[in-house]
ROROZA-447110 format. One record per residue (C-alpha): y, x, z; residue in three letters. Coordinates in steps of 0.2 Angstrom, whole numbers, padded with zeros to 4 digits, always signed. Layout:
! residues N
YXZALA ...
! end
This chain:
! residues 247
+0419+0472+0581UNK +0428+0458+0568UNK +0431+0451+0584UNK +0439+0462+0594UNK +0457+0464+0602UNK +0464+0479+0603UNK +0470+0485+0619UNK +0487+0483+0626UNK +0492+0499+0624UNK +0489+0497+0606UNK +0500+0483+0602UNK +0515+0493+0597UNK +0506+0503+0584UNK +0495+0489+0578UNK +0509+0476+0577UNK +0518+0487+0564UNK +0503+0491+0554UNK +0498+0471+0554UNK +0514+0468+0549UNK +0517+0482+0535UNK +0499+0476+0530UNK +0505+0460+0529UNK +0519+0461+0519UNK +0508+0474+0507UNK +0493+0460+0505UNK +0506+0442+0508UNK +0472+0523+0410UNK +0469+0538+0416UNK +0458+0536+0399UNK +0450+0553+0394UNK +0466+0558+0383UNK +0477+0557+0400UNK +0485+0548+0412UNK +0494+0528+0405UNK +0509+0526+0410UNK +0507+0507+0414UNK +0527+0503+0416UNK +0531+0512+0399UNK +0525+0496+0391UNK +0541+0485+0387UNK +0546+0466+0396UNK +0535+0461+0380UNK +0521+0463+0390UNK +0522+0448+0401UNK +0523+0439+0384UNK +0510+0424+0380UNK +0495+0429+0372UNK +0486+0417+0361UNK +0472+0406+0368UNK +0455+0413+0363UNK +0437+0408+0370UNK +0441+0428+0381UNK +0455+0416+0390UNK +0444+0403+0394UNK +0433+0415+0407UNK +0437+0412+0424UNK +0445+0424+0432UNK +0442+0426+0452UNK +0457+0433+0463UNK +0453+0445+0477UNK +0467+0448+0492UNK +0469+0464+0501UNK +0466+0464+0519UNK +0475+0453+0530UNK +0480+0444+0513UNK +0478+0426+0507UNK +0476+0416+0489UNK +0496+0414+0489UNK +0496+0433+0486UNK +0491+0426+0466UNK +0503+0414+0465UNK +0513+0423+0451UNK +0498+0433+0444UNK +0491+0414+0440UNK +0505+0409+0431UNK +0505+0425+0422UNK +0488+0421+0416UNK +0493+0404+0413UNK +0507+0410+0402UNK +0492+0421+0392UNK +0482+0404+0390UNK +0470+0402+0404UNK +0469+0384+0411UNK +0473+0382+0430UNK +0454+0375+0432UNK +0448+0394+0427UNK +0460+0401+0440UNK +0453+0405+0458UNK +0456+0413+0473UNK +0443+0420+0485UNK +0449+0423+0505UNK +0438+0431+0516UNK +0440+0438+0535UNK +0451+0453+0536UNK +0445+0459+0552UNK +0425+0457+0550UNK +0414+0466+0538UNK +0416+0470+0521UNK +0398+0470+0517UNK +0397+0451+0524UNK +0415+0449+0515UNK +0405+0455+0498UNK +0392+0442+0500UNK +0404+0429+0501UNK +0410+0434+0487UNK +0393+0433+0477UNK +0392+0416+0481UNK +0410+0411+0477UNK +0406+0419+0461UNK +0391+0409+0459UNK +0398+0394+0465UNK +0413+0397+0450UNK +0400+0399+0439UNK +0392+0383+0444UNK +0409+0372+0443UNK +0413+0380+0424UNK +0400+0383+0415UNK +0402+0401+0411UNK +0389+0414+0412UNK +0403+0427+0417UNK +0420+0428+0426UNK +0433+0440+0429UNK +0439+0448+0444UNK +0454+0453+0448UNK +0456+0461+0466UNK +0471+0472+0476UNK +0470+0486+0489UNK +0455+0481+0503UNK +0451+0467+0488UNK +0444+0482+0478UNK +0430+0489+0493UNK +0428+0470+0494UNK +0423+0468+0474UNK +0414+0487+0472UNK +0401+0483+0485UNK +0397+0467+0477UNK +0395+0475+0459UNK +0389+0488+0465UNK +0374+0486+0478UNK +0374+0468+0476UNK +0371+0469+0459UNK +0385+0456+0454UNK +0391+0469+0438UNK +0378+0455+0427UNK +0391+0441+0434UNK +0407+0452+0430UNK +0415+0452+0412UNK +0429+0461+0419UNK +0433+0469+0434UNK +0453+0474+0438UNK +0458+0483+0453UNK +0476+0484+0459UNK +0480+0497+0469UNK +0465+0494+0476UNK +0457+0504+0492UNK +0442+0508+0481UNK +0440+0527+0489UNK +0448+0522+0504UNK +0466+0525+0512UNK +0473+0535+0525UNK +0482+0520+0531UNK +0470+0511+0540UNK +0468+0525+0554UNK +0480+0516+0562UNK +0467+0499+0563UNK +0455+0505+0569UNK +0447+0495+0580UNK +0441+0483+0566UNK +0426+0485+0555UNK +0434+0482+0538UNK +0448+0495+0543UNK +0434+0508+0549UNK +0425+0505+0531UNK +0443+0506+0522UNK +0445+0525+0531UNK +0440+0540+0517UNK +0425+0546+0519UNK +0417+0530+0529UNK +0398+0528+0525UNK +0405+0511+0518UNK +0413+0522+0505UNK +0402+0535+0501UNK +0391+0519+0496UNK +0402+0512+0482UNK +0408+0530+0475UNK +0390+0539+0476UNK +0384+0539+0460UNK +0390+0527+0445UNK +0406+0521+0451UNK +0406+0508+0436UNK +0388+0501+0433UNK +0383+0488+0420UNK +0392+0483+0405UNK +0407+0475+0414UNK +0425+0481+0409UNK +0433+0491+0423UNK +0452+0494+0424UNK +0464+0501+0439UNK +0481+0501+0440UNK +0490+0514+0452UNK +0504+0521+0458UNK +0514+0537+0467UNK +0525+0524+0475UNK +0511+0514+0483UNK +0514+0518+0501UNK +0499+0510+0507UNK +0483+0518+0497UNK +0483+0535+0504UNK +0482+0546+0493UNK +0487+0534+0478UNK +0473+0539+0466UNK +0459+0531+0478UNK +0462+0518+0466UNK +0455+0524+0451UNK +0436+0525+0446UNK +0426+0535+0435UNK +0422+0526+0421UNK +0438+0515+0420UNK +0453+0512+0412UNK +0465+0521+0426UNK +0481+0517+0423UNK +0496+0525+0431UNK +0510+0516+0435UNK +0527+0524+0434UNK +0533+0517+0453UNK +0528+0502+0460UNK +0525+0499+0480UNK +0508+0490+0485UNK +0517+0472+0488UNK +0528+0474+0471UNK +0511+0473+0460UNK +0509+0455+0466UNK +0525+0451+0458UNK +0527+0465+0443UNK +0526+0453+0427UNK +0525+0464+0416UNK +0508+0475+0424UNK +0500+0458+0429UNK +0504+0452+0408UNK +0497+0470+0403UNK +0479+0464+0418UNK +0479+0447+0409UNK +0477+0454+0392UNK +0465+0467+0397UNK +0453+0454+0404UNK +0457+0444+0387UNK +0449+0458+0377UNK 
! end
């Protein structure tokens, strides 16, 4: 089904939703909700370079997204002392299987562990990045390979949004209530010993309803009001993702 066109008659509908898709990929702790915007610009400011910064940290896109989405998250990270030679982005197919998508990412992953040295890396994943990253913790066991896992406004219990995508597999597994769903959210939403952390927002737009994102067992953060694409940009919620995968 990755492969499929849509049908003429859904061109009009699709279009839009590629194009808004597009543009959007281009804690709740158990005291309460975080308010992650609260936090002053001093967020986004330089962290000192410890052996936490020297993990790699893998970058996941959303659907329809590319490794230019990170471009400022990787110089925010650079800023908090990671070397450009820990930083990397992973692209899979939008439009094919999020399970296949997963396994590509296991061997990115091992393939980064390969290249550095380190027993552990960092993920940092937004919107379809999240189903992407959960299955391969999850039922493909990568949590052992993950220090820290961060999900942006990730699609983690699916979004209403993608009804309108239909005819591709990723967006049928990205619809609440998929089996693709129930498969990453049965259960332990956050096994192994990696550090989980989301970040999400009432003025998201895209993840339907906003608090798909978060996960039990995480660090849920709520974000005052930012849209799905401003995340990618937001220096100061990408300094406060840069020092939680620091600690």
């Amino acid at each position: 089904m990755g492969s499929t066109r849509p049908p003429r008659r859904l061109i009009g509908v699709l279009a839009a939703t590629v194009a808004a898709f597009a543009l959007f990929s281009s804690a709740t702790t158990a005291a309460g909700a975080v308010d992650a915007r609260a936090t002053t610009a001093s967020a986004a400011q330089p962290a000192a370079r410890t052996s936490a910064t020297s993990t790699p940290v893998v970058f996941v896109h959303g659907y329809t997204g590319s490794a230019s989405n990170w471009v400022t998250a990787m110089s925010v990270f650079r800023a908090n002392g990671w070397s450009s030679s820990d930083l990397f982005a992973y692209e899979y197919d939008s439009y094919g299987d999020n399970i296949t998508n997963a396994k590509g990412l296991a061997s990115f992953v091992d393939s980064v562990k390969a290249q550095t040295g380190a027993s552990k890396v960092a993920i940092v994943n937004h919107s379809m990045g999240g189903l992407v990253s959960q299955y391969y913790l999850k039922v493909l066991g990568g949590n052992t390979s993950v220090s820290h896992l961060a999900s942006i406004a990730g699609a983690n219990h699916g979004t209403t949004f993608a009804g309108a995508c239909l005819v591709y597999t990723t967006c049928q597994q990205m619809y609440p209530g998929s089996s693709f769903i129930s498969q990453i959210s049965s259960g332990d939403e956050t096994p192994g010993s990696t550090k989980y952390a989301t970040w999400y927002s009432a003025c998201d737009g895209v993840i339907i309803p906003y608090t798909s994102t978060k996960l039990d067992g995480a660090t849920n953060n709520n974000v005052a009001c930012q849209t799905h694409i401003g995340y990618l940009t937001d220096v100061v919620v990408l300094g406060q993702i840069a020092r939680f995968v620091a600690s």
